[in-house]
VEXFI-812594 format. One record per residue (C-alpha): residue number from 1; z, y, x. Coordinates in nm, 3 decimals, always signed. Each point is the difference from the previous one (the first is absolute). Layout:
   num        pz        py        px
   NUM         Z         Y         X
...
***
This chain:
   num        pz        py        px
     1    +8.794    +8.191    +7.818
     2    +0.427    -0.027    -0.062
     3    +0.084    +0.183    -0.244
     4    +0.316    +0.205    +0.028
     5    +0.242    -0.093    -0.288
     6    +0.361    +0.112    +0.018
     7    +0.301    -0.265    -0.039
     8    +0.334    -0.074    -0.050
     9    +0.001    -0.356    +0.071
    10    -0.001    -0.028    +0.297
    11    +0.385    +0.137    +0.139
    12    -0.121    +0.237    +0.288
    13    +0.060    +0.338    +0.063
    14    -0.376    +0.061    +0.035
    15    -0.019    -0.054    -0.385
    16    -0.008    +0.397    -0.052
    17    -0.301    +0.069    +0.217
    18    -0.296    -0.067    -0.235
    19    -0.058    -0.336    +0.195
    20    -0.214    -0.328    -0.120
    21    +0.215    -0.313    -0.097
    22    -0.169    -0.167    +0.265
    23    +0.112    +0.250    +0.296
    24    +0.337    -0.049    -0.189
    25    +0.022    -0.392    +0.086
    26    -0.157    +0.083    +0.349
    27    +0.262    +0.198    +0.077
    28    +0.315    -0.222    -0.100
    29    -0.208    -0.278    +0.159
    30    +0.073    +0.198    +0.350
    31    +0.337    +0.144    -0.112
    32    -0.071    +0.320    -0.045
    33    +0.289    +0.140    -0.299
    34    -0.003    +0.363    +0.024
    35    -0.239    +0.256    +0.154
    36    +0.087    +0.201    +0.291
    37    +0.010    +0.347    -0.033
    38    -0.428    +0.055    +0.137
    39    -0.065    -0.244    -0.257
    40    +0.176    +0.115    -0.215
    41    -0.214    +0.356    +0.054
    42    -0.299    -0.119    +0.093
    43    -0.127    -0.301    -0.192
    44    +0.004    +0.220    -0.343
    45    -0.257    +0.278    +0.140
    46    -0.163    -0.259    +0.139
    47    -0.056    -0.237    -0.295
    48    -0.127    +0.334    -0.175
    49    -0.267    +0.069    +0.296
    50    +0.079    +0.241    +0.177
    51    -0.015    +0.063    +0.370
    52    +0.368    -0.059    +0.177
    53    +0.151    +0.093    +0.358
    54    +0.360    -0.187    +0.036
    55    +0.245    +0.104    +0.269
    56    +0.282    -0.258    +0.024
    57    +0.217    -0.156    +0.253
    58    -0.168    -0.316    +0.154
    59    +0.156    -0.309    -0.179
    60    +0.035    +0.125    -0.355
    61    -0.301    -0.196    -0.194
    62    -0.254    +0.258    +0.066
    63    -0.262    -0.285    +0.070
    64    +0.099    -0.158    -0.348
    65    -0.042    +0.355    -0.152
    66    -0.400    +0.101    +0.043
    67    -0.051    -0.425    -0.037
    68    +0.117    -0.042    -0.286
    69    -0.209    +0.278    -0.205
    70    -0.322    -0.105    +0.195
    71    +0.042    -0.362    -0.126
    72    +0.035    +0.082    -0.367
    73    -0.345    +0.174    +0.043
    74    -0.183    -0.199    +0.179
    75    -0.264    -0.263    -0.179
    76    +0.001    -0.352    +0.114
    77    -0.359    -0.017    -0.175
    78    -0.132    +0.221    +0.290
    79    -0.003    -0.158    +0.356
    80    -0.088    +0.298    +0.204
    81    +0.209    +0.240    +0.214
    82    +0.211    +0.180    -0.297
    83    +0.262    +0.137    +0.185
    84    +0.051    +0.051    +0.359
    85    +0.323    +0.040    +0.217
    86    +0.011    +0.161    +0.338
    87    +0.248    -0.065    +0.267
    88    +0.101    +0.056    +0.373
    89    +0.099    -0.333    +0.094
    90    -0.118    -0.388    -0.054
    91    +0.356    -0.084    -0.066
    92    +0.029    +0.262    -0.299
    93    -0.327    -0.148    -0.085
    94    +0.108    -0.367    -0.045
    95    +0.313    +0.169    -0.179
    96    -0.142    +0.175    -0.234
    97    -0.222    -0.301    -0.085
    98    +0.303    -0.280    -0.057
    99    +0.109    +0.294    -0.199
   100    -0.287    -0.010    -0.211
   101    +0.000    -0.329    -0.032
   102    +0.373    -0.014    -0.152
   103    -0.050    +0.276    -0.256
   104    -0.374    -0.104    -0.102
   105    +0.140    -0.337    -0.097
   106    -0.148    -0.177    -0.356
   107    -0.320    +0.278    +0.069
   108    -0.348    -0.143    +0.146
   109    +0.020    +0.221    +0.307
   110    -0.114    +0.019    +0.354
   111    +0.075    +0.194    +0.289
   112    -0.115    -0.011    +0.348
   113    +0.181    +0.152    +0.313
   114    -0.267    +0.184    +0.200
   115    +0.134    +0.037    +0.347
   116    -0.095    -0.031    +0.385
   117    +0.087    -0.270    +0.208
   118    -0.094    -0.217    -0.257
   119    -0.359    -0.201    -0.074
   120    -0.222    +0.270    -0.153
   121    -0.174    -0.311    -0.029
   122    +0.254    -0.135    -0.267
   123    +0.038    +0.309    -0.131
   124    -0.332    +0.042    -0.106
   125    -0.049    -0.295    -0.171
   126    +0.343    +0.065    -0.156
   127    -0.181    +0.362    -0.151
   128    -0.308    -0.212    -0.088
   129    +0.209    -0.220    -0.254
   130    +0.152    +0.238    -0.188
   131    +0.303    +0.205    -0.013
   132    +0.154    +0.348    -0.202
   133    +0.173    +0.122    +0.322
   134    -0.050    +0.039    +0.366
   135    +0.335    +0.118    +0.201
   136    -0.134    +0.123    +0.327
   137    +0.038    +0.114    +0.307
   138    -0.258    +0.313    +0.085
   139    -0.151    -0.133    +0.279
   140    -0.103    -0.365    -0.136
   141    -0.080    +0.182    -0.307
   142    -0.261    +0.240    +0.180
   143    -0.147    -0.279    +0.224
   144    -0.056    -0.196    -0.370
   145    -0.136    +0.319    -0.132
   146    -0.273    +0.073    +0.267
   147    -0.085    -0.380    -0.063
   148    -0.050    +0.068    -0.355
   149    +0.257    -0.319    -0.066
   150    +0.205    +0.206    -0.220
   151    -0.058    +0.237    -0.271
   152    +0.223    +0.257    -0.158
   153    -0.224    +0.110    -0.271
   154    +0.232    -0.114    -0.283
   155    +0.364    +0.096    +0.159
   156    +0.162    +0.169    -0.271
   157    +0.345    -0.011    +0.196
   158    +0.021    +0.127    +0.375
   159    +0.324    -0.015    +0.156
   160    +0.158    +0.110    +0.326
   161    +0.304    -0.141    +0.094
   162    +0.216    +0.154    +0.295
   163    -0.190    +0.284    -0.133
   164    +0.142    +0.215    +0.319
   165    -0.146    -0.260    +0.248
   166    -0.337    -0.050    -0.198
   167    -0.061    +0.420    +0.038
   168    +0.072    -0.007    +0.353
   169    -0.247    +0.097    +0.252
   170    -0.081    -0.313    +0.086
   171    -0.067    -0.155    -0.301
   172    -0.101    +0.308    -0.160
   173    -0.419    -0.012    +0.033
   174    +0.023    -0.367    -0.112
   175    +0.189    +0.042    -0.300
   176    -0.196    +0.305    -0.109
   177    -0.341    -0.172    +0.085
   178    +0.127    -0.289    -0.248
   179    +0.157    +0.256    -0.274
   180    -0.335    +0.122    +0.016
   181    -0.174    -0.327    -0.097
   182    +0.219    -0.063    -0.277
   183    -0.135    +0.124    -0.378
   184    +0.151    +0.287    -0.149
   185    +0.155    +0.056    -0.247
   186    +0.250    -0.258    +0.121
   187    +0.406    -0.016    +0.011
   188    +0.150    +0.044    +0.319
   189    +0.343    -0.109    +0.170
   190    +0.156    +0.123    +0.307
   191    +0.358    -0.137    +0.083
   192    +0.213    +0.071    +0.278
   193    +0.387    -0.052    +0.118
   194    -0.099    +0.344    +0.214
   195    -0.204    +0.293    -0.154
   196    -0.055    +0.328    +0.268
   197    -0.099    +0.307    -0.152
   198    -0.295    -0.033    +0.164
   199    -0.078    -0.343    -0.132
   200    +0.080    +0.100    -0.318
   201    -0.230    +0.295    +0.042
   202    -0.244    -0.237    +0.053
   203    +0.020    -0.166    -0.332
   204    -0.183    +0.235    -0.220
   205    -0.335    -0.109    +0.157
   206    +0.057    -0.317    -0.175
   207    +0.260    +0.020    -0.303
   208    -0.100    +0.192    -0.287
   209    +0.299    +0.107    -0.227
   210    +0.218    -0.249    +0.112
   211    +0.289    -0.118    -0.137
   212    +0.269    +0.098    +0.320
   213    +0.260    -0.281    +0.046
   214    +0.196    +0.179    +0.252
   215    +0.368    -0.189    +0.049
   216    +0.043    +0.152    +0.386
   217    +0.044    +0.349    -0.020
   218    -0.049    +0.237    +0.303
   219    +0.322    +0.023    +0.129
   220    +0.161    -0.329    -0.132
   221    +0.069    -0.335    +0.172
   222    -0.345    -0.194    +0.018
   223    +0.201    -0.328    +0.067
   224    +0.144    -0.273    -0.230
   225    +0.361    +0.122    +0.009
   226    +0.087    -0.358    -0.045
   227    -0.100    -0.064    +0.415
   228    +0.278    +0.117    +0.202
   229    -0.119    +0.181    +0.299
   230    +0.156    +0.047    +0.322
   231    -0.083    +0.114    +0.340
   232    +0.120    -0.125    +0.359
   233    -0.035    +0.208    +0.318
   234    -0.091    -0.243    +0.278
   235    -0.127    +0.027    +0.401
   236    -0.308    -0.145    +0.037
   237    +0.121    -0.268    +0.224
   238    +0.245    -0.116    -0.305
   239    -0.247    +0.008    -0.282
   240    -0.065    -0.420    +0.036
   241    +0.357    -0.077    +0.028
   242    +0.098    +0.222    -0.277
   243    -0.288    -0.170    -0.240
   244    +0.135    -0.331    +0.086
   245    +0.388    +0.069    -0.081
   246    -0.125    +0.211    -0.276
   247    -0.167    -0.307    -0.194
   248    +0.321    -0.192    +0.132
   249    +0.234    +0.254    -0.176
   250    -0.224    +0.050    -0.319
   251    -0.115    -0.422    -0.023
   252    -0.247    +0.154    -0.268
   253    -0.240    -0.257    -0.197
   254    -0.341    +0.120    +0.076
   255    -0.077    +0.321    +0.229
   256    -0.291    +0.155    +0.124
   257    +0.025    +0.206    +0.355
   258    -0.248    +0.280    +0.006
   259    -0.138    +0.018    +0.397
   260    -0.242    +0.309    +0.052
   261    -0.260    -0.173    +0.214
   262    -0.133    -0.391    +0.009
   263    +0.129    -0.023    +0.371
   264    +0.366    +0.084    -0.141
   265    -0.034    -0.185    -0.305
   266    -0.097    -0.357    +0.240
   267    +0.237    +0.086    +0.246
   268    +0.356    +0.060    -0.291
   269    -0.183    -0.282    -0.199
   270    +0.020    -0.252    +0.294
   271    +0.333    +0.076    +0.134
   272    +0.132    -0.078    -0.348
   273    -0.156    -0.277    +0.040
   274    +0.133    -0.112    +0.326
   275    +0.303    +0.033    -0.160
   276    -0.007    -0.200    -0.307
   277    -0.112    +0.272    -0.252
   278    -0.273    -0.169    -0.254
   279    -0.179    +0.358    +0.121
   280    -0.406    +0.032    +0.012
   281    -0.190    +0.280    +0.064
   282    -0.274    +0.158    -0.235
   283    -0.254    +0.314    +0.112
   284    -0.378    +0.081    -0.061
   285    -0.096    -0.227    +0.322
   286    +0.053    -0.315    -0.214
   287    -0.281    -0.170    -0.164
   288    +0.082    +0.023    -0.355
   289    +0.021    -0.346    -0.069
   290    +0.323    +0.016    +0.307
   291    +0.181    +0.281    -0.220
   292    -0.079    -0.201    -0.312
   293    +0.207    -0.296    +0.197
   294    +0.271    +0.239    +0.092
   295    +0.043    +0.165    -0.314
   296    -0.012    -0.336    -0.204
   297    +0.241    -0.149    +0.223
   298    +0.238    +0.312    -0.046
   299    -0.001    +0.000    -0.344
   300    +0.073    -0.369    -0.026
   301    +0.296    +0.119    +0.188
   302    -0.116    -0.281    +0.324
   303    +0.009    +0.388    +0.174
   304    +0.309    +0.215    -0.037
   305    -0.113    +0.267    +0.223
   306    -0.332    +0.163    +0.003
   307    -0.079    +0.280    +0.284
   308    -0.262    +0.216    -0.108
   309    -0.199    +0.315    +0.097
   310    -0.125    +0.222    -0.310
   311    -0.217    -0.249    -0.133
   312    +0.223    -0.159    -0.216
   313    +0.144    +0.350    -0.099
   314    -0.155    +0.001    -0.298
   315    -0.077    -0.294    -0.186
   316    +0.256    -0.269    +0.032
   317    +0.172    -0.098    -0.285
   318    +0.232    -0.290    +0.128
   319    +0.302    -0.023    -0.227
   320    +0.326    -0.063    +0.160
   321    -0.028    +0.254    +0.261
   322    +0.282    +0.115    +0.092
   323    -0.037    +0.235    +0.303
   324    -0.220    +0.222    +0.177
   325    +0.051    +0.087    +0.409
   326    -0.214    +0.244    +0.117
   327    +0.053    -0.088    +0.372
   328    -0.257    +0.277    +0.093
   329    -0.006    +0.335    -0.243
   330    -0.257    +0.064    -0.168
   331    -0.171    +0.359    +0.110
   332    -0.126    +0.044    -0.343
   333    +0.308    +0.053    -0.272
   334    -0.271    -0.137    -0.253
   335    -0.008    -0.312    +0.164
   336    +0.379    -0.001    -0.032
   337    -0.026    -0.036    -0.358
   338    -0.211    -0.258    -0.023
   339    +0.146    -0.220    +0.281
   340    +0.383    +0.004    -0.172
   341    -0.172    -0.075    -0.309
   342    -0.101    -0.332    +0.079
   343    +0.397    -0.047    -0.046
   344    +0.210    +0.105    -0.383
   345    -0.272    -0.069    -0.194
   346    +0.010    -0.028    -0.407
   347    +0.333    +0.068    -0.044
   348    +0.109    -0.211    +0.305
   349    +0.242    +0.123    +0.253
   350    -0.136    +0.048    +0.389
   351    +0.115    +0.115    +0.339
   352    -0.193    +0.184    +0.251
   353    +0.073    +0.102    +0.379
   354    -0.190    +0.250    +0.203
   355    +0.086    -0.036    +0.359
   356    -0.018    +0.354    +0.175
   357    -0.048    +0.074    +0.353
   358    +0.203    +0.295    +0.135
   359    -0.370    +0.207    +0.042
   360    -0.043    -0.082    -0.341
   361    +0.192    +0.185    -0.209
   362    -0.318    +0.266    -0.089
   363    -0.154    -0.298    -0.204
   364    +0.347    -0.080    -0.168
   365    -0.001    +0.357    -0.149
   366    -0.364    -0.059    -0.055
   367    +0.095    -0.320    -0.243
   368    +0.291    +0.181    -0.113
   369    -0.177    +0.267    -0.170
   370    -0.249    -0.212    -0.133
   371    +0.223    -0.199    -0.161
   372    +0.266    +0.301    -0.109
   373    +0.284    -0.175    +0.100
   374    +0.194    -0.053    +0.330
   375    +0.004    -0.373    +0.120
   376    +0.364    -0.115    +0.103
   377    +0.081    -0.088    +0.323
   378    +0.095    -0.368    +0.100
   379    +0.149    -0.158    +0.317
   380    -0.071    -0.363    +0.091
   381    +0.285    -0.199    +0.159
   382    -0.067    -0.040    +0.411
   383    -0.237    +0.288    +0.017
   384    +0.112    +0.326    +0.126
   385    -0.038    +0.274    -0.289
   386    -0.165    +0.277    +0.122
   387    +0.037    +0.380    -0.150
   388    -0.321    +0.108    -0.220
   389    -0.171    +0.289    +0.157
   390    -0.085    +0.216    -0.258
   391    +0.197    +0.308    -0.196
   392    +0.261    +0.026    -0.275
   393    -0.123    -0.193    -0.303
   394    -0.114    +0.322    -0.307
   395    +0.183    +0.034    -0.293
   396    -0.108    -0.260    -0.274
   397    -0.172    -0.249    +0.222
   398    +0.326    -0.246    +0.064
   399    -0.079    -0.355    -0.060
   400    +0.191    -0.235    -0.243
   401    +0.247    -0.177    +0.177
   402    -0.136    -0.323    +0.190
   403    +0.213    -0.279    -0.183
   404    -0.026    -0.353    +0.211
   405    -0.211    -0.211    +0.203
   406    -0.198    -0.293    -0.133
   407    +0.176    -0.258    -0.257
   408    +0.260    +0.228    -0.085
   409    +0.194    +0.043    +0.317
   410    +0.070    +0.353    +0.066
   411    -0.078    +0.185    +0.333
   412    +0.199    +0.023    +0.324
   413    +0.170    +0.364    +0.004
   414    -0.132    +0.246    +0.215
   415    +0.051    -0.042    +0.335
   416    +0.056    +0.253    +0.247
   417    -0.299    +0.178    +0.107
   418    -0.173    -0.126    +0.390
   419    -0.269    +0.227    +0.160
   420    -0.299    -0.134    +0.156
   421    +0.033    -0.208    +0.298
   422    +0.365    -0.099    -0.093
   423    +0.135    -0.347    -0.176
   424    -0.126    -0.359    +0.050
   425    -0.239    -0.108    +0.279
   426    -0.346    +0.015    -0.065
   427    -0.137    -0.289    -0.215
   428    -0.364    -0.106    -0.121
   429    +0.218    -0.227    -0.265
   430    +0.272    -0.262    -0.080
   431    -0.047    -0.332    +0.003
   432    +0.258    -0.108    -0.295
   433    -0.042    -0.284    -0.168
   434    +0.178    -0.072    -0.406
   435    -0.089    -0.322    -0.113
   436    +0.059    +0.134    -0.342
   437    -0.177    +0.267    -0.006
   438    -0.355    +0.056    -0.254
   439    -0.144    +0.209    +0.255
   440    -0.008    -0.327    +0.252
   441    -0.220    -0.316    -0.004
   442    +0.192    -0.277    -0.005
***
């Protein structure tokens, strides 16, 4: 087993957290140079054992923070399940394991990625040869489990990421059906961008004594204040064309459109298409080895613009992001979060647009309060601005002001105020083409 020797060699801020020389090199192998502040908080408690719940905005290294303690403890002599990962989504999944793979370099380590729409097959025999950690869906895991293809009899490390999601209903009876088979005592991890007080609630069936990294306070903005966040009040018959001049105005270098159903996210994916947008769609009715394609092909950067439903709300760590458009709102403020996340990540700056139909302005208070902040209002150049329906903003919840569209430019001033049904014709799009522009295949 590593031991855990501290350093000064190596020049990293992670010096002062009690950490082996070989993590050291690991990490200034990947570029890591200074902790974030939920590593920062929560790598110490956990390299001293105890139990930890993290609440941090999405983006800030929290996948970095419960890794890196687990690695220093686990034993490369021992090739059965030491530590186990659960997660909502394949994507997180295969996220979490090229992750792993970065931070456990110059260890003898495995890890396997346990998810559906995958060869259970493969996976299997992947289990059979050996490896400390199994990042895994629930699902997969459970069908492996009533195989008896997997066991969980030596996890000393349990983790639930998107803690909030893992506790839902839905996943709920899965996750406690595993929990159950893992050995106790044990140290547990649950990790969230988003933390209800009934999720958090929920915690003490599992944490005992835990160390509480909590770095979003009730009350306080859960975004990265780094991603400015606007809002544009549209007529539903507008919403295409104003997507289409919005990525004209904003020319950003990679952006993901968040679509609430698959239907929507084909239909906006094609007619970006059409158009000469490298756009592709991505949703749970994709075999995974078609999102695989699409998400390899936008991180090269051979895709600019991926339109998404949920799936890829959590998960997707492409760097370079520059914008999120949430071209349908999302009725769940939670979801918010984690879909503008995706953008200002690591100290990176971001841009996100909500577009907000004129029956909509319920969930905009909805997101609003979730987030403690007011979003500012933008106005796109050939689509009519319509007023927001909703009341006088309260004291103490003005936004910062919204400095600039993408690249630097700075935003059209406010235009003068059209009601429904008044403006330009009605339009399903424009059909503009720039040569020069990154958005367009050439």
């Amino acid at each position: 087993m590593q031991t855990t020797t501290q350093t000064t060699e190596t020049p990293s801020g992670f010096t002062k957290l009690g950490l082996s020389e070989v993590t050291l090199l690991a990490l200034e192998r990947a570029g890591f140079q200074t902790p974030s502040p939920v590593q920062t908080h929560l790598i110490p408690p956990a390299m001293l054992g105890r139990d930890c719940l993290g609440n941090a905005p999405t983006g800030t290294g929290k996948t970095a923070a419960f890794l890196v303690p687990i690695i220093e403890k686990l034993d490369d002599r021992e090739r059965g399940v030491q530590a186990l990962i659960l997660v909502p989504t394949r994507e997180l999944a295969h996220q979490i394991g090229r992750e792993f793979e970065t931070l456990s370099h110059g260890r003898r380590l495995r890890a396997a990625a346990i998810v559906g729409g995958e060869s259970m097959f493969k996976q299997i025999k992947l289990l059979q040869s050996g490896c400390q950690i199994v990042i895994a869906t629930p699902g997969r895991l459970m069908d492996l489990m009533d195989r008896n293809a997997i066991r969980l009899d030596k996890a000393r490390f349990v983790v639930l990421d998107e803690a909030d999601q893992m506790l839902d209903i839905g996943f709920r009876p899965a996750v406690e059906s595993i929990m159950d088979a893992c050995p106790t005592p044990r140290q547990t991890f649950l990790l969230s961008a988003t933390m209800p007080r009934e999720v958090r609630d929920l915690t003490r069936r599992y944490l005992v004594d835990p160390a509480d990294v909590r770095l979003i306070h009730e009350d306080e903005d859960a975004t990265i204040p780094a991603i400015r966040q606007a809002f544009v009040m549209v007529a539903p018959e507008r919403k295409l064309e104003l997507l289409f001049r919005l990525l004209e105005r904003e020319q950003p270098t990679r952006a993901i459109v968040f679509c609430r159903t698959k239907h929507g996210a084909d239909k906006v994916g094609n007619l970006l298409r059409n158009d000469g947008f490298k756009a592709e769609a991505m949703h749970g009715d994709l075999s995974q080895g078609q999102r695989n394609r699409v998400l390899a092909a936008f991180r090269s950067g051979r895709l600019t613009t991926l339109v998404a439903t949920d799936v890829v709300g959590r998960g997707i760590d492409v760097p370079g992001i520059s914008h999120v458009v949430n071209f349908d709102i999302p009725e769940d403020p939670e979801h918010y979060v984690h879909r503008i996340g995706r953008t200002g990540r690591m100290g990176k700056d971001g841009a996100a647009f909500t577009f907000i139909l004129p029956d909509q302005g319920k969930l905009l208070d909805q997101i609003e309060k979730s987030i403690s902040r007011r979003l500012d209002q933008d106005q796109v150049e050939g689509v009519p601005t319509l007023l927001r329906p909703m009341t006088a903003p309260k004291r103490g919840q003005q936004g910062r002001p919204f400095q600039g569209g993408g690249r630097g430019r700075r935003m059209a001033p406010a235009a003068p105020q059209h009601r429904r049904g008044q403006g330009l014709p009605v339009g399903s799009g424009i059909r503009r083409k720039r040569s020069n522009s990154p958005q367009r295949t050439s």
